[in-house]
CHARMM-style PDB file with segment names, atoms N, HN, CA, C and O in Angstrom:
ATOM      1  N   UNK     1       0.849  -1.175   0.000  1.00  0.00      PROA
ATOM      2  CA  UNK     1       0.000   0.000   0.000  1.00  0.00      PROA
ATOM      3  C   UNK     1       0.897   1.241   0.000  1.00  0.00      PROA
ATOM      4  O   UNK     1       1.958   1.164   0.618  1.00  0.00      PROA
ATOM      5  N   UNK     2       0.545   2.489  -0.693  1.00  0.00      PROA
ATOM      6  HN  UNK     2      -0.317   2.551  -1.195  1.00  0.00      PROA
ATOM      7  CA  UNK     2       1.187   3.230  -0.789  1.00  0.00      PROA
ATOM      8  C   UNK     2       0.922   4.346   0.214  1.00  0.00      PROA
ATOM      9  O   UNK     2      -0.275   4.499   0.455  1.00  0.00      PROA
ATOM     10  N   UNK     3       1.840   5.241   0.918  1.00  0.00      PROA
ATOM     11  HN  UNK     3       2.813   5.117   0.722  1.00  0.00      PROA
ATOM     12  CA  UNK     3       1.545   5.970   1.563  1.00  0.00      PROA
ATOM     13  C   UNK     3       1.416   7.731   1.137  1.00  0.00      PROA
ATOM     14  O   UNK     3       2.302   8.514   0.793  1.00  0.00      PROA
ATOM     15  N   UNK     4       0.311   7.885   1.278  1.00  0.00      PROA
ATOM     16  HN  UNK     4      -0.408   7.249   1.558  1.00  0.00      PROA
ATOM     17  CA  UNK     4      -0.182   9.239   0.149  1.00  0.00      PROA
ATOM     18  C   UNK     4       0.181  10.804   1.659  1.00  0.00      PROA
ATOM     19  O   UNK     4      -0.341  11.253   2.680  1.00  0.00      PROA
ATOM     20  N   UNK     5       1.167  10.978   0.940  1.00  0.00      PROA
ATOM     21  HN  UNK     5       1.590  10.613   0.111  1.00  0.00      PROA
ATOM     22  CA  UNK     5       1.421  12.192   1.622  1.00  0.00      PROA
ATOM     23  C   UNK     5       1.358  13.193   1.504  1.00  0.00      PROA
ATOM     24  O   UNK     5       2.239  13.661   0.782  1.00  0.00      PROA
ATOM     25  N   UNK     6       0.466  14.067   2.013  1.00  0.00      PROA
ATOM     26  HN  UNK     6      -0.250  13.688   2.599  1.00  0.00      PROA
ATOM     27  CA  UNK     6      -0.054  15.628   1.025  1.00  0.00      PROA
ATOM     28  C   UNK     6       0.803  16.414   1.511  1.00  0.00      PROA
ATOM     29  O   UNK     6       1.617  16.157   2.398  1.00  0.00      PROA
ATOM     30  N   UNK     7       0.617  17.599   0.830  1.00  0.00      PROA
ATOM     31  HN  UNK     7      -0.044  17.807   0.109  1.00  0.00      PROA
ATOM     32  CA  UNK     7       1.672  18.855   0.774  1.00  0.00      PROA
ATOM     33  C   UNK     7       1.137  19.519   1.983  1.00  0.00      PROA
ATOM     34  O   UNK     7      -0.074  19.364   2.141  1.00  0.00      PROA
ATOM     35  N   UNK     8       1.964  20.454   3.169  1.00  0.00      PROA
ATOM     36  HN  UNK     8       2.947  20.580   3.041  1.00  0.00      PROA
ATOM     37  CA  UNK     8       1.268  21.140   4.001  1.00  0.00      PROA
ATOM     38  C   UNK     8       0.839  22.082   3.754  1.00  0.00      PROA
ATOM     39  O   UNK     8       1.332  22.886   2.963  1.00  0.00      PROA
ATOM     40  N   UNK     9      -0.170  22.217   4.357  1.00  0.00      PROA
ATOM     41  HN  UNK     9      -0.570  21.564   4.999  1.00  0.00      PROA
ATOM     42  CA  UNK     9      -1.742  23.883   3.918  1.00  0.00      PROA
ATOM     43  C   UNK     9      -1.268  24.810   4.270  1.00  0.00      PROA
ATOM     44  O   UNK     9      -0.672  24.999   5.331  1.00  0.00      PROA
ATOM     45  N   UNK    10      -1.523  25.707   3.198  1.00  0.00      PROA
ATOM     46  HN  UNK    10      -2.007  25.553   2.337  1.00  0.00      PROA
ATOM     47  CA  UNK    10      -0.866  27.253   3.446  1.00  0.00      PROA
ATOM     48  C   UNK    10      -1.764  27.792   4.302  1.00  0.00      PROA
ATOM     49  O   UNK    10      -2.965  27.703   4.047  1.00  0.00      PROA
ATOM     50  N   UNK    11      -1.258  28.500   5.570  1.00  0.00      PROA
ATOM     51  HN  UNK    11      -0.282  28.573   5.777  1.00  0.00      PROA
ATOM     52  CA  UNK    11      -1.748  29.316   6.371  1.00  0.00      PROA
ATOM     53  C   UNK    11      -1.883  30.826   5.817  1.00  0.00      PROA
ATOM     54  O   UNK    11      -1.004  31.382   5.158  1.00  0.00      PROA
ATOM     55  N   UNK    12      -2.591  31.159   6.028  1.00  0.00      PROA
ATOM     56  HN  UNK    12      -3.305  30.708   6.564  1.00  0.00      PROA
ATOM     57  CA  UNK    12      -2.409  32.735   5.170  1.00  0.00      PROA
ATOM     58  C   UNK    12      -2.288  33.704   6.937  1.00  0.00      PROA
ATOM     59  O   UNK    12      -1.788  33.403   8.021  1.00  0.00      PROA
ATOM     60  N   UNK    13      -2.925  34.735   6.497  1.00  0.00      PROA
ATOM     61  HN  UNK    13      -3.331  34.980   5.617  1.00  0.00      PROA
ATOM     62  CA  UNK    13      -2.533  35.774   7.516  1.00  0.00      PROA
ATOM     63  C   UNK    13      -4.344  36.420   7.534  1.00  0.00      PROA
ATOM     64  O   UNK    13      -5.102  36.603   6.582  1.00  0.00      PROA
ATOM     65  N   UNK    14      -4.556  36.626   8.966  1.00  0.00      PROA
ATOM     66  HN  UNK    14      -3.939  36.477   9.739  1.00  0.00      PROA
ATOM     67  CA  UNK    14      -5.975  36.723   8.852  1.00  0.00      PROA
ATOM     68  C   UNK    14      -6.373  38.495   9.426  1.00  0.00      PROA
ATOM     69  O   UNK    14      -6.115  38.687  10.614  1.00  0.00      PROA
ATOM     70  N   UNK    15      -6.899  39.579   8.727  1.00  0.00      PROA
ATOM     71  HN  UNK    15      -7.109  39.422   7.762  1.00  0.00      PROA
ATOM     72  CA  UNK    15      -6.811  40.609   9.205  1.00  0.00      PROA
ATOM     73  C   UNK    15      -7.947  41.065   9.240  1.00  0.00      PROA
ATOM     74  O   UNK    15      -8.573  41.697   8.388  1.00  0.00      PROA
ATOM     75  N   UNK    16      -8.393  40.523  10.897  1.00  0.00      PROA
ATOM     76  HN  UNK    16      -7.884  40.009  11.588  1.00  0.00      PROA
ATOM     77  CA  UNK    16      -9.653  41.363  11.327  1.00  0.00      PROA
ATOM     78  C   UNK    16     -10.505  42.370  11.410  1.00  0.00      PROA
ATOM     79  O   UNK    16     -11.682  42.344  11.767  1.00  0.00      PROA
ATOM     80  N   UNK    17      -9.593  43.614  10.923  1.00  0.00      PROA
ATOM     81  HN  UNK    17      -8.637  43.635  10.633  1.00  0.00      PROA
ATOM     82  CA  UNK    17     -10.344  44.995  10.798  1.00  0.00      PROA
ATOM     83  C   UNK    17     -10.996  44.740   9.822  1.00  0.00      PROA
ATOM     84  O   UNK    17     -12.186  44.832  10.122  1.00  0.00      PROA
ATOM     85  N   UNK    18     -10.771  44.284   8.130  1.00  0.00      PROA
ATOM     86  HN  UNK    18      -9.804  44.209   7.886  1.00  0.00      PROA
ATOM     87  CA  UNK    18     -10.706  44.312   7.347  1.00  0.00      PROA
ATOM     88  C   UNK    18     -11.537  42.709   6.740  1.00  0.00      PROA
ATOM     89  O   UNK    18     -11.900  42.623   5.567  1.00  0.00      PROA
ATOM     90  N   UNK    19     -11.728  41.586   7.713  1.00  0.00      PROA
ATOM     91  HN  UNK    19     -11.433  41.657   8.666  1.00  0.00      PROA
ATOM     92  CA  UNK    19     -12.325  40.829   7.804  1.00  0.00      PROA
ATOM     93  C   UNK    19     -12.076  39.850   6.598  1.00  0.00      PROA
ATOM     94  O   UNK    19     -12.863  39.211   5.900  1.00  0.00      PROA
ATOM     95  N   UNK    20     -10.586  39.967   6.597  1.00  0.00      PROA
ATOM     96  HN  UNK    20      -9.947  40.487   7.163  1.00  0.00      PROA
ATOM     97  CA  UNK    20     -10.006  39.231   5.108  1.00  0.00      PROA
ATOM     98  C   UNK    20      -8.908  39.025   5.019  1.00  0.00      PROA
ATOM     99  O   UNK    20      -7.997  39.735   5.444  1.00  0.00      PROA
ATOM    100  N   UNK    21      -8.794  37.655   4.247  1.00  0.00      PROA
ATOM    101  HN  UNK    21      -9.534  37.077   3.902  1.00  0.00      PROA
ATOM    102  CA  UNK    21      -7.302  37.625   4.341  1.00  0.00      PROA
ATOM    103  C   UNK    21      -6.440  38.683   3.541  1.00  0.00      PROA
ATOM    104  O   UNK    21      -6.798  39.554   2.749  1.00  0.00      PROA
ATOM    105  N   UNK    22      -4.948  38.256   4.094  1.00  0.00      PROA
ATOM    106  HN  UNK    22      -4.657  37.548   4.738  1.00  0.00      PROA
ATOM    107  CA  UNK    22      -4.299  39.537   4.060  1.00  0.00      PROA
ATOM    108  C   UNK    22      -4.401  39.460   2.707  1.00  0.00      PROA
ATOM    109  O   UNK    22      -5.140  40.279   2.160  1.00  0.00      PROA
ATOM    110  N   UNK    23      -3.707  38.494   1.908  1.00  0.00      PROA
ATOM    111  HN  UNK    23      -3.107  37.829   2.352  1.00  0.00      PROA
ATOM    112  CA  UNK    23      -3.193  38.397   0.876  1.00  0.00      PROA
ATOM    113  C   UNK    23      -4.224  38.680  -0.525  1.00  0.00      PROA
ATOM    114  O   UNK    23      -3.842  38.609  -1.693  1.00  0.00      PROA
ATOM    115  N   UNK    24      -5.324  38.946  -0.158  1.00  0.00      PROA
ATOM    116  HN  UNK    24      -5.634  39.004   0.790  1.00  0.00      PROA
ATOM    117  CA  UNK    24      -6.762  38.828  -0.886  1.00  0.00      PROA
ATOM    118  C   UNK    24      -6.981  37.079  -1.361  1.00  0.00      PROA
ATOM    119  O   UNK    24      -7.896  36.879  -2.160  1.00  0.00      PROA
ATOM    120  N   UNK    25      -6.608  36.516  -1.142  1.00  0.00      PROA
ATOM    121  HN  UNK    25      -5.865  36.678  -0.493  1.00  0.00      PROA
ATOM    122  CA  UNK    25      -7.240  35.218  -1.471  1.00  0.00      PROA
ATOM    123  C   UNK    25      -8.603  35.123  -1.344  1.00  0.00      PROA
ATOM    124  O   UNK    25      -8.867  35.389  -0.171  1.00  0.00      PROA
ATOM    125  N   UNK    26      -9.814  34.826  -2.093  1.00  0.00      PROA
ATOM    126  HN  UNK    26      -9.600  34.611  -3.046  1.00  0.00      PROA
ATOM    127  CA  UNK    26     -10.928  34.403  -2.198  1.00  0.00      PROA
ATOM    128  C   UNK    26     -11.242  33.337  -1.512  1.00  0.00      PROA
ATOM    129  O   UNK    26     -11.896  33.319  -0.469  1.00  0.00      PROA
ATOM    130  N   UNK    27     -10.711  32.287  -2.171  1.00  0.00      PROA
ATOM    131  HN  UNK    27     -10.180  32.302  -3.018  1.00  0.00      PROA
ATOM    132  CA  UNK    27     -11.620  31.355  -1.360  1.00  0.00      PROA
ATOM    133  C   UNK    27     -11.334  31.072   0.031  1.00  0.00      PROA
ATOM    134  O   UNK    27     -10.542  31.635   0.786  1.00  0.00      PROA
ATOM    135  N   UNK    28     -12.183  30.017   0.253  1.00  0.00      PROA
ATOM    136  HN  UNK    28     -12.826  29.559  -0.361  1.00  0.00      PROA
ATOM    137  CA  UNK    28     -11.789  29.466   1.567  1.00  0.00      PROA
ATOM    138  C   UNK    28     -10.450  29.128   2.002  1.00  0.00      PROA
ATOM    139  O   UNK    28     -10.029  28.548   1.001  1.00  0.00      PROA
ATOM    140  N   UNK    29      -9.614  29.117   2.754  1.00  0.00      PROA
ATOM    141  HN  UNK    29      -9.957  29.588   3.567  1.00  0.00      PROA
ATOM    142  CA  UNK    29      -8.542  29.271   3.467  1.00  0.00      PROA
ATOM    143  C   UNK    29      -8.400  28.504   5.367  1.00  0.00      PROA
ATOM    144  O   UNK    29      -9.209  28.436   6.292  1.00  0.00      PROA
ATOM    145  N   UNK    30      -6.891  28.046   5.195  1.00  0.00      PROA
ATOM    146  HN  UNK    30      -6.234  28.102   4.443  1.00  0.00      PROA
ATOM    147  CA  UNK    30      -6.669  28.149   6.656  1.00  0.00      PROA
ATOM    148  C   UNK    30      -5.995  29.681   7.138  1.00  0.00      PROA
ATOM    149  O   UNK    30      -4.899  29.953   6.649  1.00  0.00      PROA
ATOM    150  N   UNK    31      -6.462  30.419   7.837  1.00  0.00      PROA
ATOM    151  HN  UNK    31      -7.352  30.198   8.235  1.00  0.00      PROA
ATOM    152  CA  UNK    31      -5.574  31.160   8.364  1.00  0.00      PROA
ATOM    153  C   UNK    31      -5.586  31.387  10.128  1.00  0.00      PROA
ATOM    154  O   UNK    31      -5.883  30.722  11.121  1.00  0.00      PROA
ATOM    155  N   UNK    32      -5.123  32.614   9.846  1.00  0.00      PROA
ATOM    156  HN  UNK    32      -4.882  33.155   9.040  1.00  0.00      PROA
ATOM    157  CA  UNK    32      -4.611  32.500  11.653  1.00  0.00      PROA
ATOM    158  C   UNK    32      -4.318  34.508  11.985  1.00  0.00      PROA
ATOM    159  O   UNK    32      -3.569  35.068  11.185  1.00  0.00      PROA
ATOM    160  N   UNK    33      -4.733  35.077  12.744  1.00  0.00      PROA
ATOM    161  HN  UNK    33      -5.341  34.622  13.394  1.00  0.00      PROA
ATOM    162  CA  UNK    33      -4.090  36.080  13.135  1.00  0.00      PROA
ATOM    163  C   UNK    33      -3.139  36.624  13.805  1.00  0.00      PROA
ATOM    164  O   UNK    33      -3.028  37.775  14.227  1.00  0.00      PROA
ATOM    165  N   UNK    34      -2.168  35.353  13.913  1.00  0.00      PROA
ATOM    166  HN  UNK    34      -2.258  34.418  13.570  1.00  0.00      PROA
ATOM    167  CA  UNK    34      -1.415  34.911  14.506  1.00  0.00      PROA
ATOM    168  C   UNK    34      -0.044  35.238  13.205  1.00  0.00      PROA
ATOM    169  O   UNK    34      -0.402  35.257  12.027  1.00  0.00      PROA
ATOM    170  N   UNK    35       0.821  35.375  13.399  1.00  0.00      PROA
ATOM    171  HN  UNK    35       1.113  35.359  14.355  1.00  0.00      PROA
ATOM    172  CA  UNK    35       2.054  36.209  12.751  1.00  0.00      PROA
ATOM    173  C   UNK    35       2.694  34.888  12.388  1.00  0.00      PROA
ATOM    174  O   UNK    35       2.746  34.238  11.344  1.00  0.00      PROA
ATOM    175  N   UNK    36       3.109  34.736  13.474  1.00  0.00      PROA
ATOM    176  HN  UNK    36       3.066  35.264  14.323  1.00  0.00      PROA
ATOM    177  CA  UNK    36       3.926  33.500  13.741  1.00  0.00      PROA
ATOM    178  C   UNK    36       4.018  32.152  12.947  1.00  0.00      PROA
ATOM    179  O   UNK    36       4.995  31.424  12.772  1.00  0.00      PROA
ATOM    180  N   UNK    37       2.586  32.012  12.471  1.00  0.00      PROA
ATOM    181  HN  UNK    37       1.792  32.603  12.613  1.00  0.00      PROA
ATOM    182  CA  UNK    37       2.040  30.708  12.140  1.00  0.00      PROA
ATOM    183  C   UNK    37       1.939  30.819  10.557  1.00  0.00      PROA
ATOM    184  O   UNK    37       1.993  29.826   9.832  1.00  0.00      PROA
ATOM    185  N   UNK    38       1.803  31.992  10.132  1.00  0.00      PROA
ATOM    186  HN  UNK    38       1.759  32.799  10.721  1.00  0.00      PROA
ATOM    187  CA  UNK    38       1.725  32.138   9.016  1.00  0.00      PROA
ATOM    188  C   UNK    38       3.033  31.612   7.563  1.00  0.00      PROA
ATOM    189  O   UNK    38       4.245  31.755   7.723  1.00  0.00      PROA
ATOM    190  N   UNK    39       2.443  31.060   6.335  1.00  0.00      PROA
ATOM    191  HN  UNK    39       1.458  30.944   6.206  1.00  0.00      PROA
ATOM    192  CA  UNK    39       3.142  30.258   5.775  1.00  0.00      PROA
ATOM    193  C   UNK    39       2.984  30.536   4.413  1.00  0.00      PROA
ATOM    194  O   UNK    39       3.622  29.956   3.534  1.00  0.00      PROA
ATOM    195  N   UNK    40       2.037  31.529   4.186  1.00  0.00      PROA
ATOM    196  HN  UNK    40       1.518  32.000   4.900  1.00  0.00      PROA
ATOM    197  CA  UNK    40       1.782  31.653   2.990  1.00  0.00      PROA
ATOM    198  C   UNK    40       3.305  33.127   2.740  1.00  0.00      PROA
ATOM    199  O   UNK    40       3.899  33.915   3.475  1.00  0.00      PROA
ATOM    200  N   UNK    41       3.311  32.771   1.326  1.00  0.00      PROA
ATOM    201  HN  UNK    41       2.828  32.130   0.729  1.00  0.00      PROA
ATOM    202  CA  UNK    41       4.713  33.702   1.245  1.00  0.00      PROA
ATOM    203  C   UNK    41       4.192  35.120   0.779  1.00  0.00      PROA
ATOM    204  O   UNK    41       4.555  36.114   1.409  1.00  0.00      PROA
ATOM    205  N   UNK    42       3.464  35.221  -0.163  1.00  0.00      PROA
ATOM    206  HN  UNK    42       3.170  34.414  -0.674  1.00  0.00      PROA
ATOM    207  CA  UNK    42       2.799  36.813  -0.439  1.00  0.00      PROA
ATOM    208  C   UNK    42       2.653  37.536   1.292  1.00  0.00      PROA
ATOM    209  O   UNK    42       3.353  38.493   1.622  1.00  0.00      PROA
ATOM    210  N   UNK    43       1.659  36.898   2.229  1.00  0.00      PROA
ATOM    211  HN  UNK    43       1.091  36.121   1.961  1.00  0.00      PROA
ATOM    212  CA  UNK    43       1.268  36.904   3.094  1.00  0.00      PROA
ATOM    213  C   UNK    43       2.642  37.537   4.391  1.00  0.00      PROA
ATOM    214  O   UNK    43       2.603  38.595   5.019  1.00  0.00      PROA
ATOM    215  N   UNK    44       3.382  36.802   4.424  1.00  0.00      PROA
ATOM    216  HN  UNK    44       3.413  35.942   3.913  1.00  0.00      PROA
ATOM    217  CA  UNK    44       4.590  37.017   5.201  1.00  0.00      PROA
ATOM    218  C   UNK    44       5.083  38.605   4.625  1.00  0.00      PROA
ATOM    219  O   UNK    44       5.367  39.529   5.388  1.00  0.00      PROA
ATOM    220  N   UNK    45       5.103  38.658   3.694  1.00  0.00      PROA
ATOM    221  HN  UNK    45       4.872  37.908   3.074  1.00  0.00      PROA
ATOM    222  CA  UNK    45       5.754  39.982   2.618  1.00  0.00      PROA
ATOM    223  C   UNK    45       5.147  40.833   3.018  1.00  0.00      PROA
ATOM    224  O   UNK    45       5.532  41.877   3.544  1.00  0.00      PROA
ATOM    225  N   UNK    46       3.569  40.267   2.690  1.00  0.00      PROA
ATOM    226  HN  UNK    46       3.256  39.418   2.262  1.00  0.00      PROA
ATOM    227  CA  UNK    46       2.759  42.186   3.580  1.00  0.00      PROA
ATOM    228  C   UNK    46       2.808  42.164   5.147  1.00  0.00      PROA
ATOM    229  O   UNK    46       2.756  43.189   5.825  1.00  0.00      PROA
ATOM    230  N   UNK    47       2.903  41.032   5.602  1.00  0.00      PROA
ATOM    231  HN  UNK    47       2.945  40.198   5.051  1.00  0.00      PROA
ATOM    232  CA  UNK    47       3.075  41.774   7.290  1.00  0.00      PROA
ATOM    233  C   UNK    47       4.712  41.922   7.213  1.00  0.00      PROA
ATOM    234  O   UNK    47       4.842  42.925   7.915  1.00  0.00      PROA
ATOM    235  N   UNK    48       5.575  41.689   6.951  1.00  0.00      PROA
ATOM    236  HN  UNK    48       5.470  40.874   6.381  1.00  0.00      PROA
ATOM    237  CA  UNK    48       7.026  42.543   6.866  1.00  0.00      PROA
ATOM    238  C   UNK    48       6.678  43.987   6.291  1.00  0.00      PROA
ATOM    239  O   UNK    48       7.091  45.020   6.817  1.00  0.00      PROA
ATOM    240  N   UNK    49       5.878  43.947   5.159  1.00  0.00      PROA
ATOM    241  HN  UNK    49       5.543  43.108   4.732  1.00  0.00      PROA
ATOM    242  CA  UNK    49       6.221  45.444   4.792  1.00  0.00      PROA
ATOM    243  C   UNK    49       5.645  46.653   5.650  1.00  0.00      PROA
ATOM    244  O   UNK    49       6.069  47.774   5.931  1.00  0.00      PROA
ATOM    245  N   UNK    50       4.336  45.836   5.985  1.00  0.00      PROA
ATOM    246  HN  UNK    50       3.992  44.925   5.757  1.00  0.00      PROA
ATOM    247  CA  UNK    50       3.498  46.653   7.303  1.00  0.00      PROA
ATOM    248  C   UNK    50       4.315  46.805   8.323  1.00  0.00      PROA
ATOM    249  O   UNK    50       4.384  47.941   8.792  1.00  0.00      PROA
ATOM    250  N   UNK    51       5.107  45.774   8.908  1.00  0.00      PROA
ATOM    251  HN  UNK    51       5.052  44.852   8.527  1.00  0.00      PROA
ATOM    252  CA  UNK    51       6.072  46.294  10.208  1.00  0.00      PROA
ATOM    253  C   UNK    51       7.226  47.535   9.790  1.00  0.00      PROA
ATOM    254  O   UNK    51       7.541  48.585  10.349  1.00  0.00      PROA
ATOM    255  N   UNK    52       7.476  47.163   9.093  1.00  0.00      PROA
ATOM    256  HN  UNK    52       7.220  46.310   8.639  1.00  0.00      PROA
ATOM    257  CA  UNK    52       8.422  48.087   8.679  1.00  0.00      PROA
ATOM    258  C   UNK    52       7.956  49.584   8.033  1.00  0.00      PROA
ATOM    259  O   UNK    52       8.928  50.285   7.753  1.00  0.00      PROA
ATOM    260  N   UNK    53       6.776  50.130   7.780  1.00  0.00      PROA
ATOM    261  HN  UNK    53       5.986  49.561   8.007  1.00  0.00      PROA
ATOM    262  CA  UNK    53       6.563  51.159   7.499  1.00  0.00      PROA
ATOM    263  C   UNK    53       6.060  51.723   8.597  1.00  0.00      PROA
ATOM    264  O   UNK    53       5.922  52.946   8.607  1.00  0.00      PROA
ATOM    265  N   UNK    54       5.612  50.776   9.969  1.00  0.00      PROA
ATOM    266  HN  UNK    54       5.724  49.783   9.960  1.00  0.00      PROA
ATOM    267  CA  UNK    54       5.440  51.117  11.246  1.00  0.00      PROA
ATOM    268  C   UNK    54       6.308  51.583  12.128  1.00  0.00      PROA
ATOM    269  O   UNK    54       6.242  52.250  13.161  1.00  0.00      PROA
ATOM    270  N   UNK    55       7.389  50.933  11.300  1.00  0.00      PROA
ATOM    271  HN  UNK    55       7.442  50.391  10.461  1.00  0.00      PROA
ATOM    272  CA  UNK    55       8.699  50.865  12.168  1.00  0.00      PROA
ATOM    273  C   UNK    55       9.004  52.513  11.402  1.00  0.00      PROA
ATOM    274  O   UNK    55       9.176  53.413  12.224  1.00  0.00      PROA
ATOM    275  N   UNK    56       9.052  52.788  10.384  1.00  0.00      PROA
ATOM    276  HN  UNK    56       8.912  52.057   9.716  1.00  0.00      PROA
ATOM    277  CA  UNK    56       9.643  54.170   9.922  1.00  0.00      PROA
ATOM    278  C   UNK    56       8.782  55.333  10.448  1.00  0.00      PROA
ATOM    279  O   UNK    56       9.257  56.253  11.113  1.00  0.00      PROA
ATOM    280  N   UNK    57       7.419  55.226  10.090  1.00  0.00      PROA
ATOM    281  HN  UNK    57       7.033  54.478   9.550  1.00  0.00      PROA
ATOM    282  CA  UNK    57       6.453  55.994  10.597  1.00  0.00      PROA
ATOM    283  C   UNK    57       7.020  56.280  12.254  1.00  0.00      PROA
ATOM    284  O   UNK    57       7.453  57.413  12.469  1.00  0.00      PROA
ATOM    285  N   UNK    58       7.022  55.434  13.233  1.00  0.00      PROA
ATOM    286  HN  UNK    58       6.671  54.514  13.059  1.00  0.00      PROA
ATOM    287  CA  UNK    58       7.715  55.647  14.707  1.00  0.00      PROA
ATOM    288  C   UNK    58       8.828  56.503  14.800  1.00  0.00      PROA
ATOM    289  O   UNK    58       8.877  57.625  15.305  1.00  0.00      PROA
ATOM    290  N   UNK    59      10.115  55.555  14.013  1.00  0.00      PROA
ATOM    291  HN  UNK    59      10.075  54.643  13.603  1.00  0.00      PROA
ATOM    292  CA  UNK    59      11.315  56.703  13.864  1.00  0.00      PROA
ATOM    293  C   UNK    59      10.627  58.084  13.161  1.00  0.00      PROA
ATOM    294  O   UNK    59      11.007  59.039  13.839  1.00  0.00      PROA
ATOM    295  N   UNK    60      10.026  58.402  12.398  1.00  0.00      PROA
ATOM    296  HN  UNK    60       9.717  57.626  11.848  1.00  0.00      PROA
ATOM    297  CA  UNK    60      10.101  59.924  11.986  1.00  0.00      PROA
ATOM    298  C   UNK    60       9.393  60.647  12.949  1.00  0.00      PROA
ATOM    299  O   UNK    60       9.860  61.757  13.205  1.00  0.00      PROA
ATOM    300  N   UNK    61       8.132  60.217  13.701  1.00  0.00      PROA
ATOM    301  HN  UNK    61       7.753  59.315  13.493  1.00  0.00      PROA
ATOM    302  CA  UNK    61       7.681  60.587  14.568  1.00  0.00      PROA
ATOM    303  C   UNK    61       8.571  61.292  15.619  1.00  0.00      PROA
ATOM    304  O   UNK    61       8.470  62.432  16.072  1.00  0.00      PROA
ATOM    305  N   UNK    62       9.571  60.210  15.920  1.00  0.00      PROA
ATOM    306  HN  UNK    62       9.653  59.284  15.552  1.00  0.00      PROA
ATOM    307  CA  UNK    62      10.053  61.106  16.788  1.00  0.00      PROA
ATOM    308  C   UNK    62      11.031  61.909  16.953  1.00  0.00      PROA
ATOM    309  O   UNK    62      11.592  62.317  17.970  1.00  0.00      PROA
ATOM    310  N   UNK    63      11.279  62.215  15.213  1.00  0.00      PROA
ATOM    311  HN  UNK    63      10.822  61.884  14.387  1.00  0.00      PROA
ATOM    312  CA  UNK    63      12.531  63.540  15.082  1.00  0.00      PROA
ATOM    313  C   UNK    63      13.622  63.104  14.988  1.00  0.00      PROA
ATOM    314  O   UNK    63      13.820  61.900  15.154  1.00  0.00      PROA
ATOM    315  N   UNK    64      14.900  64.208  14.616  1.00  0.00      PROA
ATOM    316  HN  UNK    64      14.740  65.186  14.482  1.00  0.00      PROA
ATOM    317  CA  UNK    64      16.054  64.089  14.486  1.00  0.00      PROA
ATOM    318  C   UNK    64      16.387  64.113  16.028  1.00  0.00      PROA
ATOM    319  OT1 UNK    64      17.553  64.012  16.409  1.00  0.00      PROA
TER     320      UNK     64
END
């Protein structure tokens, strides 16, 4: 008997304000609002780019 081994499920990134995944994926999905857990690669990209424009937005905030 053969042993059928599936590929692991992309977690996407789940963003509650907005009530959607991050990545716009349509259909149904596993996700998580959880950072950490996330596996999908578009997905990882926008919460890096979001930290990081958070992260600049902070530094300019608070001046030279």
């Amino acid at each position: 008997m053969e042993d059928r081994i599936s590929p692991p499920s992309i977690i996407h990134s789940y963003d509650p304000e907005r009530r959607r995944v991050l990545c716009g994926v349509p259909e149904q999905t596993h996700s998580t609002k959880h950072a950490a857990a996330v596996t999908c690669e578009r997905c990882r990209q926008l919460l890096h780019a979001a930290r990081d424009a958070a992260a600049e937005l902070a530094s300019a905030a608070r001046g030279p």
